[in-house]
N, C-alpha and C positions, 0 to 999 in steps of 0.2 A: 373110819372104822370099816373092815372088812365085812365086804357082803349088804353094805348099808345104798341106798339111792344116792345116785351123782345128784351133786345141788342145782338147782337150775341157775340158766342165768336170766340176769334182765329185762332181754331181748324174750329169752323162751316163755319167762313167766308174762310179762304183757300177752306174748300169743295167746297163750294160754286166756288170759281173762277175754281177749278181745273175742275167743271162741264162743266161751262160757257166755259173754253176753249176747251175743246174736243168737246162741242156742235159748236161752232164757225168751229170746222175743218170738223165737219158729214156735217154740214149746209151747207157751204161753196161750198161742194163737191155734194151734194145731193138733196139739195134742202130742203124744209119743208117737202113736200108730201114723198121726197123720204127716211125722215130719220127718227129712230124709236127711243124710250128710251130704248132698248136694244144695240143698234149701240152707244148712247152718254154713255150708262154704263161700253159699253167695252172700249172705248176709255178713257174714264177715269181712267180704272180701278179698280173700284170699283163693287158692286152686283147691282140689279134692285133696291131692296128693299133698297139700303141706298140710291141710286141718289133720291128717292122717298120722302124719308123723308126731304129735300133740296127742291126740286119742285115736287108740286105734277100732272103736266101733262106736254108734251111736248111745251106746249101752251104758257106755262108759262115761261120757257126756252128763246123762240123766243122770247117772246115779251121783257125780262128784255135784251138780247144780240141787237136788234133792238133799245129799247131806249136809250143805251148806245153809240150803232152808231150813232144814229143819234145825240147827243150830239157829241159827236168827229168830226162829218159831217161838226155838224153846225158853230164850233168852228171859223175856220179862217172866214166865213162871217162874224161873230160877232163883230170880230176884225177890220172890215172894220170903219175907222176912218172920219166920215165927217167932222173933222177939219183938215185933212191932206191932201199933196197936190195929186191930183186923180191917176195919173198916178204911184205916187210909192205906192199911195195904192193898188190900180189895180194888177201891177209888184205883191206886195207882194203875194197878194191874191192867183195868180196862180203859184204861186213858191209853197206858202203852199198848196193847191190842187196836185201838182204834188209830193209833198215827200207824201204825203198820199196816194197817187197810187201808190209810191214804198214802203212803208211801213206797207201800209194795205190792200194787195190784197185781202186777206181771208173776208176782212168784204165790200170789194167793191163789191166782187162777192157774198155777203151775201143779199146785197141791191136790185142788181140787178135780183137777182132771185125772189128776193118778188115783185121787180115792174112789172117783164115778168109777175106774176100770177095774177096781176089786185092789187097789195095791199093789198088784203083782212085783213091782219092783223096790217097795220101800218095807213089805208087812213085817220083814224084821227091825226093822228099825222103830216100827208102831209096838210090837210086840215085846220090843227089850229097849232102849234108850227113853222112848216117848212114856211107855208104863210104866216104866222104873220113876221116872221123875213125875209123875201125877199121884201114883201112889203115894209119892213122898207125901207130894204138897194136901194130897186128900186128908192124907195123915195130921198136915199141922192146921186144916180148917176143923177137922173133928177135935181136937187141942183145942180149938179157939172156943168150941161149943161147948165141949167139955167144962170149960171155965166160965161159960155163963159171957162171955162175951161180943158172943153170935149167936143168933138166934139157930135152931139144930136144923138142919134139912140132910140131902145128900149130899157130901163133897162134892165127888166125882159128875154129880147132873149139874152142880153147879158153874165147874168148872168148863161142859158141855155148853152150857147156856151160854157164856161170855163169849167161847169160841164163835158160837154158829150167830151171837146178836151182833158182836164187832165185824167178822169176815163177810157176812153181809153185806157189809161198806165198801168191798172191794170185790164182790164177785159177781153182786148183782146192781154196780154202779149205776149202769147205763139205767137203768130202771128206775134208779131213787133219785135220780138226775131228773130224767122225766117223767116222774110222778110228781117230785117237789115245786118243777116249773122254774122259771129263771128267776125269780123274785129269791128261792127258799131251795136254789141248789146247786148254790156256789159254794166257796170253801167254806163257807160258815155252817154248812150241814154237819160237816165232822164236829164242831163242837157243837149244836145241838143235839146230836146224837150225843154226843158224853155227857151231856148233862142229863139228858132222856133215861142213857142206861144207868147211871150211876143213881139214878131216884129208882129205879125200876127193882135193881137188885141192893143197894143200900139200906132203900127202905125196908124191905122185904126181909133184910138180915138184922136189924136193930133189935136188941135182947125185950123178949117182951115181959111187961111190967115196971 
């Protein structure tokens, strides 16, 4: 189709991811401000001049490794099910929020470094993709209250609280590592947390009476 992007090939798309992921690990560790395309070329392995030809600023970098997080982010809320029953929706939702805090610290602490610096580079996508779909799901938790099947609070503080008790597990690791001690903070902290949070806010939503 004219006018349409040449496909890449094989070859180009590996570069590509092989960028994406050393940027992911400077990022991570660095910040925006503090990471350079010199710092994501050596980690790569590759020269200046070829990460260049793949992205041509670090800007561009950011923002393709952001809206892929934030698609992975969004993923488990999406999956929230207004046909199903709330509670083992709920459950699930934060079971999946917490394997992505053991499994993607690199991109939790990716997120959170862009929202300490005000967003500057993602606030439309907070603004219109991220509200678009909370709104929704705020919408099918007041449904659920509506019907007497959840106990009534705020959706939307709701939905804050899961964020900031699961992300937790990934952003301030090192901490719950060494506060738990070796005995109480090995992998079995992740499911102690899930079971912790799921009493915390399950109980907390069971329709009273």
């Amino acid at each position: 189709m004219e006018g349409s992007a040449p496909r890449r090939t094989r070859i180009q798309q590996e570069k590509r991811e092989l960028i994406l992921e050393a940027a992911l690990e400077v990022f991570s560790a660095n910040g925006f401000r503090g990471s350079t395309i010199d710092q994501i070329a050596e980690a790569a392995g590759m020269s200046k001049p070829n990460l260049l030809y793949y992205f041509r600023r670090k800007e561009d970098i950011h923002e393709t490794l952001m809206q892929r997080l934030l698609d992975t982010w969004l993923a488990p809320l999406r999956e929230l099910d207004d046909t199903g029953d709330p509670l083992t929706e709920l459950r699930s939702y934060i079971r999946r929020k917490l394997e992505m805090a053991r499994d993607f610290p690199r991109e939790s602490r990716l997120f959170a470094n862009e929202i300490l610096q005000g967003a500057p580079r993602i606030k439309p996508m907070l603004e219109g993709e991220l509200k678009t779909l909370v709104d929704e799901k705020a919408a099918v938790i007041k449904g659920w209250m509506r019907a007497g099947k959840i106990a009534r609070t705020d959706p939307w503080h709701l939905i804050f609280s899961i964020w900031a008790t699961t992300q937790h597990y990934a952003d301030f690791d090192v901490q719950v590592r060494a506060v738990l001690g070796a005995d109480r903070g090995g992998d079995g902290r992740f499911e102690d947390a899930a079971r912790f949070l799921e009493q915390l806010f399950l109980d907390g939503l069971k329709p009273k009476g």
